[in-house]
N, C-alpha and C positions, 0 to 999 in steps of 0.2 A: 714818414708813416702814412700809408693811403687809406683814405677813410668811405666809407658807403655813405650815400647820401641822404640815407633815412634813420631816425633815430627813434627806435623802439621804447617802450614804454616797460621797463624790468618785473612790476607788479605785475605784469599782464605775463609775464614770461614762462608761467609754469604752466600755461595753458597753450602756450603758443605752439604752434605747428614745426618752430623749431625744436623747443626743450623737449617737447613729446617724443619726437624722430629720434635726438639724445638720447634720453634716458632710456625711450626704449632697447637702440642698440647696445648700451651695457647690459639691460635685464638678458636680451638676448643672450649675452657671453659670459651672462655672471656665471653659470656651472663650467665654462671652459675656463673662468679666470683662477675660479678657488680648485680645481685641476693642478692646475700653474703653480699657486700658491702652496700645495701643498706638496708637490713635488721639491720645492725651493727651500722649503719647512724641512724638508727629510732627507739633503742635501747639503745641511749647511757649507759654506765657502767663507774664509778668512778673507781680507784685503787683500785684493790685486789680483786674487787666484780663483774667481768667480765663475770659472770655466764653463761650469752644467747650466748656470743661470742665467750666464747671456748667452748661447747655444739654444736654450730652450723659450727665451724670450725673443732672440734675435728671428728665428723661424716661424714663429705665431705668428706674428707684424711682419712678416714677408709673406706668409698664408693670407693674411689681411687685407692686402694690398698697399701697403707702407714701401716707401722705400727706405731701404734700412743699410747703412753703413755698419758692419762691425767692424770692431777692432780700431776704434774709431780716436780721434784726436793724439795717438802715440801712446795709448792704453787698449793691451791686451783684450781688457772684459770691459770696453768703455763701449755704446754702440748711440747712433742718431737715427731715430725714426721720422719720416716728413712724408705731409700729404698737403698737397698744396692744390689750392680750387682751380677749377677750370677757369675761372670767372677771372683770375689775378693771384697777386699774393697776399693781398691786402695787408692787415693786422697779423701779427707772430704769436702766437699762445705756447707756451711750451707747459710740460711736465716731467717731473723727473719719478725717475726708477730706484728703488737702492733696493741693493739686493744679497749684499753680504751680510756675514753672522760676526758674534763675537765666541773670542776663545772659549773652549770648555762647555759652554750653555746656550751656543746654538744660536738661534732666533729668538733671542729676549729682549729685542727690539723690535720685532715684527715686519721685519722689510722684505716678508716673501709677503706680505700685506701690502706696504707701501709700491712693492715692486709692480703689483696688479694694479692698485692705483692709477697709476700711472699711466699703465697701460690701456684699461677701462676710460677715462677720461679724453684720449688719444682718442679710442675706437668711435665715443660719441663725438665729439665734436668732428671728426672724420664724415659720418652718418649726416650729418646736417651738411657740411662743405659737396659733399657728393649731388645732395638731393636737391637741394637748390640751389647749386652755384654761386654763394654766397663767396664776396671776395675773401680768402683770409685762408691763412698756411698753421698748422698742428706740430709741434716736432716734441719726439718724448726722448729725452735723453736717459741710457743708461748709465747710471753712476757707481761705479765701483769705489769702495774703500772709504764709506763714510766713517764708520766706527773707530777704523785704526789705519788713519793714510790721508784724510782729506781729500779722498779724489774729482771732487768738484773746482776745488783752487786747481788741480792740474786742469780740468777742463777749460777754468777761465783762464789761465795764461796760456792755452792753446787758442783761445776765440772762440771755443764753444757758441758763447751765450749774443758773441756780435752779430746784429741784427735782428735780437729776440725781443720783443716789446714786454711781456709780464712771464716770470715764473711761478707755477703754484705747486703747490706737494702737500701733502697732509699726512701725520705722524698717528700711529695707535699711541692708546695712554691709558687712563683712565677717568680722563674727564674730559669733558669740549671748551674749546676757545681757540677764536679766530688771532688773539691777539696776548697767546702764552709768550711772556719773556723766554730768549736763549742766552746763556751768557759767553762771552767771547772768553777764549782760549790760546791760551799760549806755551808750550808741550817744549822739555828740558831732558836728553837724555846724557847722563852724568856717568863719567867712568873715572876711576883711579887707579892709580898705578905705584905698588910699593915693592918692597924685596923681603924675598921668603925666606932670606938666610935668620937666624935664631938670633945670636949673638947682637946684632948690629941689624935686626929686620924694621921694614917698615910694614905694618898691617893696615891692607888698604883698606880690609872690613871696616876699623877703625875709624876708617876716613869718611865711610859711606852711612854709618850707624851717627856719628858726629851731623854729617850733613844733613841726615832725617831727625834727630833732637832738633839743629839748629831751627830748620821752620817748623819744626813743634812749636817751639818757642817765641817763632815771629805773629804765629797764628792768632796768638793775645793783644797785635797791635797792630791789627789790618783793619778794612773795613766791614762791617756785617756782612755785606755785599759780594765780597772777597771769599776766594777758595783757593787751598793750596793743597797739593793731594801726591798719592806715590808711593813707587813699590823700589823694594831691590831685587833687581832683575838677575845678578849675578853676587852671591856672597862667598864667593871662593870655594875651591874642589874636596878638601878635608878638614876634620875638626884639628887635627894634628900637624897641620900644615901652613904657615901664615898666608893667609892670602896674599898675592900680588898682587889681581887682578878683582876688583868690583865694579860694580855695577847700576843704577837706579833708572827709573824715567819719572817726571814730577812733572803735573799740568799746573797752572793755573788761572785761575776763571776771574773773569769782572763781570759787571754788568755790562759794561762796555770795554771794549777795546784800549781805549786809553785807561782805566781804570786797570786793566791788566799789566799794559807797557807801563803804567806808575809802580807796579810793586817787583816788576821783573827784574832789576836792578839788586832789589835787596833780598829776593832771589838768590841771586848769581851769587851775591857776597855769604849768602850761607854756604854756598858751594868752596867757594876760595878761604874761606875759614880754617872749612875743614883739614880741607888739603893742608892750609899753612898752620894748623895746630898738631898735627901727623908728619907731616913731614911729607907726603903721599904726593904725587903730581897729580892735576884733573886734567881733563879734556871735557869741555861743555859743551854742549849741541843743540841749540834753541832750531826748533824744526817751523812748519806754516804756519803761517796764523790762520786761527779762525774766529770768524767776526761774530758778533752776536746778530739777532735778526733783526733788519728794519724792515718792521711788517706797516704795507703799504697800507693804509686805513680804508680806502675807498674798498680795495679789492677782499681784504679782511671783511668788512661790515656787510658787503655781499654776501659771501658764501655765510656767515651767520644768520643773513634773510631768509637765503634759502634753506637750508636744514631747517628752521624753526618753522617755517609756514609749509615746506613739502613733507616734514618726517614729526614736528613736533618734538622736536629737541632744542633744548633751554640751555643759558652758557650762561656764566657768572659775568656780572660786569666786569667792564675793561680793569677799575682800580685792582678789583680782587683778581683778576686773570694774572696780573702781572707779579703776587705775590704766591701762586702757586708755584710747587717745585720744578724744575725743567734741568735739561742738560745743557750741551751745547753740541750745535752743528756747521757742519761747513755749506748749507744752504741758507747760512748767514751773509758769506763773501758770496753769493750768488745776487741776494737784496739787496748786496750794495752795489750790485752791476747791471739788474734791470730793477724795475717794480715788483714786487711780489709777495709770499706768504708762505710761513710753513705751518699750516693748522695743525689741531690736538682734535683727535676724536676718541670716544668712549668705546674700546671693545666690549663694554659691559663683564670684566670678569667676573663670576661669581664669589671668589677668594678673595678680588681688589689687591691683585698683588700689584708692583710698580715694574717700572720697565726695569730692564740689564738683571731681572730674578730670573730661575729654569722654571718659577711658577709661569709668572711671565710668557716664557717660550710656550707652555703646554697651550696657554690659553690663546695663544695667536694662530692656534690648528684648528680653532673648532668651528663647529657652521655662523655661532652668532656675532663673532670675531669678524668672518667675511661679508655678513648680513650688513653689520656697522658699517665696514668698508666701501661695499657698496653704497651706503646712504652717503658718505661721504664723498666719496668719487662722484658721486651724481651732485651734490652741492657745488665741487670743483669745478666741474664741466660746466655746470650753468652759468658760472663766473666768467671761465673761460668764454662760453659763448655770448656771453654779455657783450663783453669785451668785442667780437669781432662786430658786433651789428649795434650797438649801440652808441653810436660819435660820443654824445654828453660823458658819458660813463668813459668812455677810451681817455679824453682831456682829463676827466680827476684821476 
């Protein structure tokens, strides 16, 4: 890692001629970004099919002066934006993009918000690398198929993220904190197989209704910590007909990683139950793992600095951060590949619905939804640009 020789003082930093140059070039683009964002809004795209949104992000950041790879790592809608200083390459700041929906309800996770993000925080720390020559390279990756696919773990076993020194990203929500728990995930897609003859059938429904009681019933001797969750995906084509054919997917969640791979096991034996109380054959399919986040503290306790002394937004201590609700993402297995952070910022809705509601989606279209965005993207960037010019801060 190549370091500058001078180490800036961070309190002085929201006045410095670097952060000013920053946050100005987002204000500059904030009506081009919420543009963006609401094009991405009124567009939704599934996993892996994100066509119109890396298309319409991939040409911004080429308009910008980015150089922009689509179609990038062996993913269709995966793209790498890099601007790297005249001065060197110094320090790696990266950010990420996410920019797909989920089924039915759109943008109830707000990642044609998070997508701009991303992209805002690229454009300022660009604006500073340009104007002073300051050593130190930007790349914003876009990320396809957070929701449903994990397409970040496809990034990192492509090498996306080798050579990246910190990743940052920040999530809408409905509250702030630099150091919200994610809990790590481990995703089971479960099929059965029986014979639809009457006499002598096997009803694989049977098998699949069985398998959702059995972790009903495990769900009494896990740990509080613990989630076990799941739908059936296929329950057979008529009520008059024995199924042969079911279906399910089942996640589940720990705090950690190992705390997941501890109940996966007994898991699986709900699964094998069923089938051997029916009669029914399974076929199990344990898919990625996704890890829970290791939010790097150094770079977490920044971006907290700054929103609280630039915007005047307050965050619950760290104990209570971590007993707040959360999901889980795959910019987990990213933190555990460089340094970095997935924040929670406040869209402020006025209903206070939660994420994955269509309340949710409506409130990730409005101007005070992108306002927040903005506060936040400029918190990032100032992180980010810490990072590039301050040695002390770059070692924690």
């Amino acid at each position: 890692m190549e370091q500058n020789t001078k180490t800036f003082d961070s309190n002085d930093e929201l006045t410095s001629k670097f952060a000013d140059i920053a946050l100005k070039a987002i204000e500059d683009v904030s009506e081009e970004l919420r543009e963006i964002s609401i094009k991405i809004h009124e567009n939704p795209e599934l996993a892996y099919e994100e066509k119109y949104a890396h298309k319409l992000l991939v040409n911004y950041l080429q308009e910008k002066g980015f150089k922009v790879t689509p179609n990038a790592f062996g993913l269709e809608t995966a793209f790498v934006a890099e601007f790297q200083s005249k001065a060197g390459k110094g320090r790696v700041v990266s950010f990420n993009s996410e920019y797909d929906a989920l089924p039915d309800i759109g943008h109830a996770c707000g990642h044609n918000l998070i997508a701009i993000s991303g992209v805002g925080a690229a454009i300022g720390l660009k604006a500073v690398l340009e104007k002073f020559h300051i050593k130190g390279t930007v790349k914003l990756f876009g990320t396809p198929a957070e929701e449903q696919g994990s397409g970040k773990v496809d990034l990192i076993k492509a090498g996306a993220y080798e050579g990246v020194d910190i990743s940052l990203m920040v999530h809408p929500s409905v509250f702030n904190g630099g150091f919200i728990t994610f809990l790590a995930v481990l995703s089971a897609n479960v099929e059965y197989f029986g014979k639809p003859a009457h006499a002598s059938g096997i009803n694989a429904l049977d098998a699949i209704v069985l398998a959702y009681n059995n972790i009903g019933l495990l769900r009494q001797q896990i740990l509080p910590t613990d989630r076990i969750h799941g739908i059936i995906t296929n329950g057979g084509t008529a009520p008059n007909v024995i199924p042969e054919y079911t279906s399910g997917t089942f996640l589940i969640r720990g705090k950690t990683m190992k705390d997941a791979k501890a109940l996966q096991p007994r898991v699986h034996k709900c699964f094998e139950a069923a089938a051997e109380a029916t009669g029914a054959k399974v076929k199990i399919t344990w898919s990625k793992e996704v890890y829970d986040v290791n939010i790097n503290e150094p770079l977490a306790e920044r971006y907290e600095h700054y929103l609280s002394k630039k915007f005047d937004i307050t965050f619950p201590p760290k104990d209570v951060q971590s007993t707040l609700p959360s999901g889980s993402t795959d910019q987990g297995n990213v933190t555990y590949s460089v340094p970095g952070f997935h924040s929670i910022y406040d869209i402020c809705t006025p209903i206070r619905t939660i994420n994955h509601q269509r309340e949710f989606s409506s409130e990730c279209k409005t101007k005070i939804a992108h306002e927040e965005t903005i506060k936040a993207t400029s918190g990032m960037t100032l992180v980010g640009l810490d990072f590039l010019i301050d040695d002390e801060f770059a070692k924690q």
